[in-house]
C-alpha positions as a Markdown table, in Angstrom:
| # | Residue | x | y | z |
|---|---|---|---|---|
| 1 | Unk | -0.7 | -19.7 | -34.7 |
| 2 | Unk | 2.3 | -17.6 | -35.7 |
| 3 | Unk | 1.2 | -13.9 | -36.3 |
| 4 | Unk | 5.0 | -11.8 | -37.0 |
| 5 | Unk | 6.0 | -12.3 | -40.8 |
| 6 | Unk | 8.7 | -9.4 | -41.5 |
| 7 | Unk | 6.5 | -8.7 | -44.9 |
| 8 | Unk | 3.8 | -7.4 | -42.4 |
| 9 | Unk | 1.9 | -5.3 | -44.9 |
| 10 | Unk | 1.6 | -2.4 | -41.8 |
| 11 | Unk | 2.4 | -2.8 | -38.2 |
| 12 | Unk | -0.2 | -3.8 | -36.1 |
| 13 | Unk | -2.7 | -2.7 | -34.1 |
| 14 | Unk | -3.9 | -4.4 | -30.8 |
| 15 | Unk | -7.0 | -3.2 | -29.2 |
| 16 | Unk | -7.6 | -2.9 | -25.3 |
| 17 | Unk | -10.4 | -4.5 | -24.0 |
| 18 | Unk | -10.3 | -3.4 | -19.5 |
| 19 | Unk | -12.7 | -5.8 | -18.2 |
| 20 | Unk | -12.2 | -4.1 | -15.2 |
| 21 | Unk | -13.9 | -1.8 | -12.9 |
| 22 | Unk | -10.7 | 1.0 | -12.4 |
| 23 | Unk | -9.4 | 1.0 | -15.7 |
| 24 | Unk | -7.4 | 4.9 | -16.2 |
| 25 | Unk | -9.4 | 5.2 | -19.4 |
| 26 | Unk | -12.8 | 4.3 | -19.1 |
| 27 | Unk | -13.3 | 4.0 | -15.5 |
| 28 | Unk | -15.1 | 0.3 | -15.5 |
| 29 | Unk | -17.4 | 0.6 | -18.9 |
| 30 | Unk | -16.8 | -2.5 | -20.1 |
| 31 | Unk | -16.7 | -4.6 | -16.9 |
| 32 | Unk | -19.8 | -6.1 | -18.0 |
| 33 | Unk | -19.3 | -8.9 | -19.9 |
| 34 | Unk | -21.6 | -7.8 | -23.0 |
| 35 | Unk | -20.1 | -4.1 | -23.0 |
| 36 | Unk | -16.9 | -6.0 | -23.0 |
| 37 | Unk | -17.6 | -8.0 | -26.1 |
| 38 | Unk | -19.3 | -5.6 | -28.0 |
| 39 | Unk | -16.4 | -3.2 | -27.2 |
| 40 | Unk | -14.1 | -5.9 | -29.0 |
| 41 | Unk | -16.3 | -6.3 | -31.6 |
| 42 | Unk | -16.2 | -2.6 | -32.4 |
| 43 | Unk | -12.6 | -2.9 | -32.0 |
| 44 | Unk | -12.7 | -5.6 | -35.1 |
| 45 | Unk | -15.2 | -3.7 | -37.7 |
| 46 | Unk | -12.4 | -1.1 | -36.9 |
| 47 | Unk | -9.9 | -2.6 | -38.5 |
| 48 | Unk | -7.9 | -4.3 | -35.0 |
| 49 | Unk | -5.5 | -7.0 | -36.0 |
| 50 | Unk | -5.4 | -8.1 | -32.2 |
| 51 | Unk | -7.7 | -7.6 | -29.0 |
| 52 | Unk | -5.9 | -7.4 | -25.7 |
| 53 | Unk | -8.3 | -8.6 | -23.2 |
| 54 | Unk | -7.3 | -7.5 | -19.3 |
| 55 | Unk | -9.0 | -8.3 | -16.0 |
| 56 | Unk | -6.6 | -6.9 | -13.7 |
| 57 | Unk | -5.8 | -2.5 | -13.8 |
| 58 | Unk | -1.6 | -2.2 | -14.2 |
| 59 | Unk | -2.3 | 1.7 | -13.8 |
| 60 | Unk | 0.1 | 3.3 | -11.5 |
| 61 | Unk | -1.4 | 2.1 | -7.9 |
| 62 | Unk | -3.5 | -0.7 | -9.1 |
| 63 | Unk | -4.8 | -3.1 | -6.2 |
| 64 | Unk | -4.5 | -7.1 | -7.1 |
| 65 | Unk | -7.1 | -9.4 | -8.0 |
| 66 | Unk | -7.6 | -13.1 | -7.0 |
| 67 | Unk | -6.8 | -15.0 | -9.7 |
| 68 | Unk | -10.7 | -16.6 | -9.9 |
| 69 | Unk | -12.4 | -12.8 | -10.0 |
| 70 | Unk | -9.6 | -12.5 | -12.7 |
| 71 | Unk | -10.9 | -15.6 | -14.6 |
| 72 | Unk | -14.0 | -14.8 | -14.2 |
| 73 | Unk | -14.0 | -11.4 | -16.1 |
| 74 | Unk | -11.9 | -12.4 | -19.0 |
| 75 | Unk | -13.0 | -15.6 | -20.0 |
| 76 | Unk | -16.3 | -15.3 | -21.0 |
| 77 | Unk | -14.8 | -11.8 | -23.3 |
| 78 | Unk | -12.6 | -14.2 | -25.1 |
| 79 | Unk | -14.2 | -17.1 | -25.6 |
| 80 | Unk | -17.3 | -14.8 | -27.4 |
| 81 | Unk | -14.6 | -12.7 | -29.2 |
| 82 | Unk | -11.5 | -15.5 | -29.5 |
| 83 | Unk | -13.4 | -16.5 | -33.3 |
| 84 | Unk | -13.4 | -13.7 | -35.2 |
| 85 | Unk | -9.6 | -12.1 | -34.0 |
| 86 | Unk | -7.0 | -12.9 | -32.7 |
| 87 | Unk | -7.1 | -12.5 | -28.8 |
| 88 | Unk | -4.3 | -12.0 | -26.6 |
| 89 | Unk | -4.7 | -12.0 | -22.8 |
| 90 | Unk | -2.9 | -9.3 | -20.4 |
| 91 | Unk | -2.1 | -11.1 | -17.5 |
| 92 | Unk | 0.7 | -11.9 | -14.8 |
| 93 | Unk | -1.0 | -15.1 | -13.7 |
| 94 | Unk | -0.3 | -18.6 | -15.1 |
| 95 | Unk | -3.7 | -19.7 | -13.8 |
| 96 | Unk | -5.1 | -17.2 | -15.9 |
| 97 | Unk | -2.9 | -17.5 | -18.8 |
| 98 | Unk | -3.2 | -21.1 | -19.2 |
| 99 | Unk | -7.2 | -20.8 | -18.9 |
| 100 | Unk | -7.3 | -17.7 | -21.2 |
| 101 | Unk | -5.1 | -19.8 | -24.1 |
| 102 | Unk | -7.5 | -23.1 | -23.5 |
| 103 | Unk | -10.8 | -20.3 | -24.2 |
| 104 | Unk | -8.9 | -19.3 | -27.1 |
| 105 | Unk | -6.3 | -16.6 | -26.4 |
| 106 | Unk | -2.7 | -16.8 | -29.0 |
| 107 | Unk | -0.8 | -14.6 | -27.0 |
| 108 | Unk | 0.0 | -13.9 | -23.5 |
| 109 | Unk | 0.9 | -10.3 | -22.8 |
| 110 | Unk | 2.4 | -10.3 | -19.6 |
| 111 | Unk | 4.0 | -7.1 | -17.6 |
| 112 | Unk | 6.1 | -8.7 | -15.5 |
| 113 | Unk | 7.7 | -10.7 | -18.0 |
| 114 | Unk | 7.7 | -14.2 | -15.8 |
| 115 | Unk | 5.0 | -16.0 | -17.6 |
| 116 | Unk | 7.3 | -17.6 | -20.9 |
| 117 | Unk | 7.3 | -20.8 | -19.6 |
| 118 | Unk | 3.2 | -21.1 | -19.4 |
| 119 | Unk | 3.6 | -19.0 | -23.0 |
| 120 | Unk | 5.7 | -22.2 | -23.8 |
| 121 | Unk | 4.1 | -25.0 | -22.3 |
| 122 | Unk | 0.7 | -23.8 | -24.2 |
| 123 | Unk | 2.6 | -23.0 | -27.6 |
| 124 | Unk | 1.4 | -19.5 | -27.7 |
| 125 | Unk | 3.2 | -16.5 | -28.1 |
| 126 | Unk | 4.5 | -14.3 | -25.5 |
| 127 | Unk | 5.3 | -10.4 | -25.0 |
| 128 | Unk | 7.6 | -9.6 | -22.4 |
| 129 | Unk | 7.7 | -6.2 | -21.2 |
| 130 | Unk | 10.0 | -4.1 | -19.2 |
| 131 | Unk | 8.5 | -2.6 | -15.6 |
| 132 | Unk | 10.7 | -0.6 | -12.5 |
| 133 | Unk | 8.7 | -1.9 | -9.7 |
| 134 | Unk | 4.8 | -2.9 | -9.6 |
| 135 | Unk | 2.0 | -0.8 | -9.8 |
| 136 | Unk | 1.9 | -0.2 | -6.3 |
| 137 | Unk | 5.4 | 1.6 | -6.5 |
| 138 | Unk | 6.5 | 1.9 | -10.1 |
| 139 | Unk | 6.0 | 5.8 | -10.6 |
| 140 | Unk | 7.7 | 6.3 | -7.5 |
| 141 | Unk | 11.0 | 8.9 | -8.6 |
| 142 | Unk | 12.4 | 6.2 | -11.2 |
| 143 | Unk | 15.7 | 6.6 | -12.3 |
| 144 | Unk | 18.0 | 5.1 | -14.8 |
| 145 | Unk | 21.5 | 6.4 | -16.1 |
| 146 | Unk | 20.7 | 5.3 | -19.5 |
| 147 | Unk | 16.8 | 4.0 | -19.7 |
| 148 | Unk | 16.9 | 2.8 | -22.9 |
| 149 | Unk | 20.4 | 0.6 | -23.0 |
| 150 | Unk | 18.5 | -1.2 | -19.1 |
| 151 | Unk | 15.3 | -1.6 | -20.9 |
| 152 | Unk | 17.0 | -2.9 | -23.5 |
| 153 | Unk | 19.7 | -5.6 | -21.5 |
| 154 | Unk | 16.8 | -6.7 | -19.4 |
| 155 | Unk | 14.6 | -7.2 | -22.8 |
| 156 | Unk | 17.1 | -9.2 | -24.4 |
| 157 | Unk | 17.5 | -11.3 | -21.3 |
| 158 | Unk | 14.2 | -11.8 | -21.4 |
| 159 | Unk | 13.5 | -12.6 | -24.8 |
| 160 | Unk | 16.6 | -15.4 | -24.5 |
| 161 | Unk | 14.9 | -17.0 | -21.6 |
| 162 | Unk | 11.9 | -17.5 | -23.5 |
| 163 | Unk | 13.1 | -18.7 | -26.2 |
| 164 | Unk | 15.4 | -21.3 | -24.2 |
| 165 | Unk | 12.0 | -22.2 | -22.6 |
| 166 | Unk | 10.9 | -22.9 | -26.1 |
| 167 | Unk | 8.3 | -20.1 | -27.1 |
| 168 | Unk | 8.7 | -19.6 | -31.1 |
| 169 | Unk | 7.0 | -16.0 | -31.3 |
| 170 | Unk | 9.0 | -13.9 | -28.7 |
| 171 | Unk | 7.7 | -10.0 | -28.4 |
| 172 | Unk | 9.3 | -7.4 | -26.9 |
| 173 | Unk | 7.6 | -4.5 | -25.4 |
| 174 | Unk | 9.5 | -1.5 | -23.2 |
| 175 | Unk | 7.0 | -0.8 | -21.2 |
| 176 | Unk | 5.7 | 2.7 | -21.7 |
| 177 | Unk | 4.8 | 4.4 | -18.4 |
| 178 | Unk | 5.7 | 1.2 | -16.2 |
| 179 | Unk | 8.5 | 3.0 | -14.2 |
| 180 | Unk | 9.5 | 5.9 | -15.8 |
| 181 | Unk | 9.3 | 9.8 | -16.1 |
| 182 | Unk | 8.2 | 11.5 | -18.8 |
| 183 | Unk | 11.3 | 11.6 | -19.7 |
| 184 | Unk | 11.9 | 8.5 | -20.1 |
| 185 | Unk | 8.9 | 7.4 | -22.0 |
| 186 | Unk | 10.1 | 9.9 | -24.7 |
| 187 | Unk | 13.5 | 8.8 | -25.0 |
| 188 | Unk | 12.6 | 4.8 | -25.5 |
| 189 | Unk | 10.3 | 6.3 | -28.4 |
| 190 | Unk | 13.1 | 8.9 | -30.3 |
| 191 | Unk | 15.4 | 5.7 | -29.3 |
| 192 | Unk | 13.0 | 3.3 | -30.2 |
| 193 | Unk | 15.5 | 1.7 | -33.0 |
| 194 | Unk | 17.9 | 0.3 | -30.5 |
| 195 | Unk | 14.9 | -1.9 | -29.2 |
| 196 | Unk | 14.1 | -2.9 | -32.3 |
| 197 | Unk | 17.7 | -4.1 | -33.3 |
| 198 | Unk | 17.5 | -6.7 | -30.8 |
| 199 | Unk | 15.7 | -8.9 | -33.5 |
| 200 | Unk | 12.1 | -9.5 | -31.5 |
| 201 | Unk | 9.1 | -7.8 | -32.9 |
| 202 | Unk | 8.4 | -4.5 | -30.7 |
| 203 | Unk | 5.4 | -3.8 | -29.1 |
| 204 | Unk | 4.8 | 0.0 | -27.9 |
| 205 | Unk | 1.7 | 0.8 | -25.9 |
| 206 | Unk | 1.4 | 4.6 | -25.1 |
| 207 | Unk | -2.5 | 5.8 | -25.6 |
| 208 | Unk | -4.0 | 7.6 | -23.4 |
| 209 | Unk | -1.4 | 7.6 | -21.0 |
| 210 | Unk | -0.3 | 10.3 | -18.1 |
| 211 | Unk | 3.1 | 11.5 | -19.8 |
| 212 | Unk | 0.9 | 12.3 | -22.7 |
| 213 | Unk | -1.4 | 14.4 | -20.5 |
| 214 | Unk | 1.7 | 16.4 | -18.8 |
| 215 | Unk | 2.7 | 17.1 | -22.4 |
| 216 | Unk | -0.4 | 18.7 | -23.3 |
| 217 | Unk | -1.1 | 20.6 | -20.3 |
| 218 | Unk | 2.6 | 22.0 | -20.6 |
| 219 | Unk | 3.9 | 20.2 | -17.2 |
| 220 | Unk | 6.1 | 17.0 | -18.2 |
| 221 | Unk | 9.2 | 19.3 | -17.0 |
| 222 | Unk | 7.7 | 20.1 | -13.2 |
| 223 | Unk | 6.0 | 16.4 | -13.6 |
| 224 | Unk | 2.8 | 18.3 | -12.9 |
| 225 | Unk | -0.9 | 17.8 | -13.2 |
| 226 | Unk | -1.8 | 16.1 | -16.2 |
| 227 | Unk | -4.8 | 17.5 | -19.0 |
| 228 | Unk | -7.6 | 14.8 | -18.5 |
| 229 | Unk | -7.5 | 11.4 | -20.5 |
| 230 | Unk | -10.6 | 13.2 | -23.0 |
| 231 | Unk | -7.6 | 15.6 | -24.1 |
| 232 | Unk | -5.2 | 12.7 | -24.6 |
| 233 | Unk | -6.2 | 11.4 | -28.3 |
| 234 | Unk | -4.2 | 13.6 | -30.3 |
| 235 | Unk | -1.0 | 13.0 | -28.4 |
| 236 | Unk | -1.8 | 8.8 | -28.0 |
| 237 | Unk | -2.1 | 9.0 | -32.5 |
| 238 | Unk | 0.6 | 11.2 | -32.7 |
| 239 | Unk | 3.1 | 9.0 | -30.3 |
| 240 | Unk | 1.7 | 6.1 | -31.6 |
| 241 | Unk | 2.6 | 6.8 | -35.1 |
| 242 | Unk | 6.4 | 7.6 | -34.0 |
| 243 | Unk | 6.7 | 4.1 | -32.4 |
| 244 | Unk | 5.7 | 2.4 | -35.9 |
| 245 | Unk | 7.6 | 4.7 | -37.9 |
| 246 | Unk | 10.3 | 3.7 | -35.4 |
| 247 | Unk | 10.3 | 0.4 | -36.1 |
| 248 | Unk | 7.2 | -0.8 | -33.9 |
| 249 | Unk | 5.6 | -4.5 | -35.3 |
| 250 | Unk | 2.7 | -3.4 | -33.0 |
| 251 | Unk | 1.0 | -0.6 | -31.2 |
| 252 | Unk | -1.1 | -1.1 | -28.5 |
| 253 | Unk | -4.2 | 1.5 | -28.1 |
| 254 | Unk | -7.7 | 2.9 | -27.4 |
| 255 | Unk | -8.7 | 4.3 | -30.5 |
| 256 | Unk | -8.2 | 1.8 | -33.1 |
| 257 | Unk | -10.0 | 3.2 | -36.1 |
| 258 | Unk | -7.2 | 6.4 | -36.3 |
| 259 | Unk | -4.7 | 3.8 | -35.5 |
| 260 | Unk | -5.4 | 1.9 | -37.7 |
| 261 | Unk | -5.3 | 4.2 | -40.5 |
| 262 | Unk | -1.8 | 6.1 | -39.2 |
| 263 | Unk | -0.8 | 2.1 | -39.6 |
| 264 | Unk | -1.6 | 1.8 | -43.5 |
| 265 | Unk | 0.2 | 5.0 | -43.9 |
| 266 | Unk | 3.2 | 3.7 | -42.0 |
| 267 | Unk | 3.2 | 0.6 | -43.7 |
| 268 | Unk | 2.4 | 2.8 | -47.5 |
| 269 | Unk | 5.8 | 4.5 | -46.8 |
| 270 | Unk | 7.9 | 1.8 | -45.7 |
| 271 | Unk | 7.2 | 0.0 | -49.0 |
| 272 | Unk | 7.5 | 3.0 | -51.2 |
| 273 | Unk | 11.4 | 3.1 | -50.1 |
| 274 | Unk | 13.2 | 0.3 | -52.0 |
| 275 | Unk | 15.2 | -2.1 | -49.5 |
């Protein structure tokens, strides 16, 4: 099932379903599997073009899971949700991925960026995204001299190798918050353009994040506490909005009824200016 047309009629928005009991966000309130799936199916009367369903935290300091507790959380989300949207699994496991495609899943959305070849095998398609470390380590005084020309050489080598493995729908996604500063996470955004002329459909997933909470509590310079993820929505529609006007195919978020509207506008003024 290809999704990326360039005549998208507005970018995308991909809801996040956390089937998982230390998500940053909503701290386990859709590890049960009916919370989970009626959390999607909100997602869908809002207006969500894809739901991203995860059963392992990537948050900064994020334990593993055995790949069966894994399976056993997502599947049973996708299968009830994998009918009425399209369903994309977050996952670094190809146990997972392959079982998470066979329930229904179109897309594997993986962080580390190893899992083209299952993304292949299964004939789905495949976001690889850029992450400095794991989550035990990533936040960990990252550095770069240029963030967004490394996010970008290591996206493109990326994107080759999955291609070469033969996935036909290639995403690219730099990794928001995944081993960088605050900084940094502003920079790939202003920059955002130079992602997006590598020629793979961008995905940008910033809601709700820490960076976001630094810049409202007046800290990203000192890297200080953050204001609390409840004072985070302004700043995840507003950053949101800058990836897509940016060039973003796809945003990746919390709040998918706002999203979805800052979306339509998006794609309103792209078609307004002649081409």
């Amino acid at each position: 099932m290809t999704l990326y047309v360039p005549e998208l009629a507005h970018p995308l928005v991909m809801g996040i379903v956390n089937v998982t009991p230390d998500s940053f966000f909503d701290g386990g309130r859709y590890l049960d599997h009916d919370a989970a799936i009626a959390r999607g199916r909100q997602m869908i009367a809002e207006g969500a073009d894809i739901v991203d369903v995860g059963g392992e935290s990537t948050r900064p300091g994020a334990a593993p899971v055995a790949a069966g507790e894994e399976l056993g959380r997502v599947i049973p989300v996708i299968e009830a949700l994998a009918g009425d949207v399209r369903v994309s699994i977050d996952t670094t496991k190809a146990e997972v991925a392959r079982r998470a495609v066979e329930a229904g899943a179109f897309m594997v959305n993986d962080v580390s960026a190893t899992l083209d070849h299952v993304a292949a095998e299964m004939g789905v398609a495949f976001v690889a995204m850029h992450r400095k470390g794991t989550p035990a380590d990533m936040q960990t005084d990252p550095r770069y001299d240029d963030v967004v020309a490394e996010v970008a050489r290591y996206l493109a080598a990326c994107a080759a190798r999955a291609t070469e493995a033969g996935v036909a729908e290639v995403w690219v996604d730099p990794g928001i918050g995944f081993g960088k500063t605050g900084r940094h996470n502003l920079e790939l955004l202003a920059r955002l353009g130079e992602l997006v002329a590598l020629g793979y459909p961008v995905l940008v997933g910033t809601s709700r994040k820490s960076f976001l909470g630094r810049i409202a509590a007046g800290t990203l310079e000192s890297e200080g506490p953050p204001a609390p993820v409840s004072e985070r929505y302004e700043g995840s529609l507003a950053s949101a909005t800058v990836a897509m006007v940016n060039g973003a195919a796809a945003v990746r978020v919390h709040d998918v009824a706002a999203t979805v509207q800052a979306a339509k506008l998006v794609g309103s003024m792209r078609s307004a200016v002649p081409a």
